[in-house]
C-alpha positions as CSV (number, residue, x, y, z in Angstrom):
1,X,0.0,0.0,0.0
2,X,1.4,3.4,-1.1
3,X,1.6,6.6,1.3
4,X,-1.6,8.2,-0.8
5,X,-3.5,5.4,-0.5
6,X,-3.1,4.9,3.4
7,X,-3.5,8.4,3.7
8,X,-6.9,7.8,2.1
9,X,-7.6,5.0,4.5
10,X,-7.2,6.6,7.8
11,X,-9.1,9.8,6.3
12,X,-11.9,7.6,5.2
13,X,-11.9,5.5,8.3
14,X,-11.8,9.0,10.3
15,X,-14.6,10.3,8.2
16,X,-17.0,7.3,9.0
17,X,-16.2,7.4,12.7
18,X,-17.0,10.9,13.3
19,X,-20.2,10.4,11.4
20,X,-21.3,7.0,13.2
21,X,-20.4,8.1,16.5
22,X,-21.9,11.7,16.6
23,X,-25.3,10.8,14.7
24,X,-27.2,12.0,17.5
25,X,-24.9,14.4,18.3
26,X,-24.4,16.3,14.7
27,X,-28.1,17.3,14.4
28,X,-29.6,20.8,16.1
29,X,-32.4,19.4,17.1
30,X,-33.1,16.0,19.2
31,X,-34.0,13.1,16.1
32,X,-37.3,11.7,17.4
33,X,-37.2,7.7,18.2
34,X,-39.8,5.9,18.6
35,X,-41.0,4.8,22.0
36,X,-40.6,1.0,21.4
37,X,-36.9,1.9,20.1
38,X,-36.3,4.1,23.3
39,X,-37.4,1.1,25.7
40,X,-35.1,-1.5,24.0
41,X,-32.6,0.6,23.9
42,X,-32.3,0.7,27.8
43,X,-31.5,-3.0,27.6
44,X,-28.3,-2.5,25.4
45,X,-25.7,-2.3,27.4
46,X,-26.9,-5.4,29.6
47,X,-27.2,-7.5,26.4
48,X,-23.8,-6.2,25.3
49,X,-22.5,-6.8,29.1
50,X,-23.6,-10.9,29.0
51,X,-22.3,-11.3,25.1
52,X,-19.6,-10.6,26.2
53,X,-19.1,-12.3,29.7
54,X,-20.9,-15.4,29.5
55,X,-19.2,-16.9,26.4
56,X,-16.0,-16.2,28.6
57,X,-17.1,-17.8,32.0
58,X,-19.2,-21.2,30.5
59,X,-16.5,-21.6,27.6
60,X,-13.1,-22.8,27.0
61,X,-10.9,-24.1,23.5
62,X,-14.1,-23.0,21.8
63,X,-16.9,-26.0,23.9
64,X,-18.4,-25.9,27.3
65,X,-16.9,-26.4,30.3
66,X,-16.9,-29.8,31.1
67,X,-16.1,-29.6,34.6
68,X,-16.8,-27.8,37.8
69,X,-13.3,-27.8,38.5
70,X,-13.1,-24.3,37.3
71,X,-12.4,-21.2,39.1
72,X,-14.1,-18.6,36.6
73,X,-17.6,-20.7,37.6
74,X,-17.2,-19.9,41.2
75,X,-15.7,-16.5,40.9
76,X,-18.4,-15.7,38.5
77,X,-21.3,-17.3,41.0
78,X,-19.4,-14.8,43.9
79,X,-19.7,-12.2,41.8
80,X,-23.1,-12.2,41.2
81,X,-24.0,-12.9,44.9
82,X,-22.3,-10.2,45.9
83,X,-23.4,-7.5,43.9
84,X,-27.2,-8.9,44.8
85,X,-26.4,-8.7,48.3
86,X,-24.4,-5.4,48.4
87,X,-25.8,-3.7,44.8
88,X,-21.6,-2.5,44.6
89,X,-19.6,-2.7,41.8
90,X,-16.6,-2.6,43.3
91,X,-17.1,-5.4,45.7
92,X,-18.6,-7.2,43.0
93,X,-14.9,-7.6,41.0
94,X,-13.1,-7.6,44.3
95,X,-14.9,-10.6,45.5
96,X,-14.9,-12.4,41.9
97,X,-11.0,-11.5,41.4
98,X,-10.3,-12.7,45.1
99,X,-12.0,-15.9,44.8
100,X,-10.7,-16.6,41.3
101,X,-7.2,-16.1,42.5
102,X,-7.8,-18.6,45.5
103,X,-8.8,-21.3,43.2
104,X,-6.5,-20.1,40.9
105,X,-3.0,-19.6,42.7
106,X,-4.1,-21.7,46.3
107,X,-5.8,-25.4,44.4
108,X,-4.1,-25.0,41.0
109,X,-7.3,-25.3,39.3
């Protein structure tokens, strides 16, 4: 690829940035969504949240866990029961991080 044509590239992939990202921030006045559209949209970053996190706590080399000899299950299970309990973030990934090390570093799992 020559200098023009990777100059083009990042221009281009600038250009379509600016304009994906700031779409409802280019116009003047607020773009009107419908109210079905509004109430999904609360649900986003949950659904983005668990397709991310589940595939990487019930998976591993590409199947399911086979065992229950696995830390992430229990850290993951710790997790969740604390943030119920407590409704804290931070004591949610303190408590998931400590127990995973425990199994992790203490039974080798």
């Amino acid at each position: 690829m020559g200098p023009w044509e990777a100059l083009a590239a990042i221009v281009g992939l600038a250009v379509i940035t600016v304009v994906t990202r700031g779409f409802f921030v280019l116009p003047e006045r607020e773009v009107p969504l419908p109210g079905w559209l509004k109430q999904g949209l609360r649900y986003a970053p949950l659904a983005a949240l668990a397709a991310v996190a589940v595939p990487e706590v019930v998976m591993t080399q590409g199947g399911l866990v086979d065992t229950w000899k696995d830390a992430r299950l229990y850290a993951a299970a710790t997790a969740i029961a604390w943030f119920f309990w407590r409704r804290d973030i931070l004591g949610t990934i303190l408590s998931g991080t400590a127990v995973m090390l425990v199994l992790r570093l203490g039974l080798g799992w």
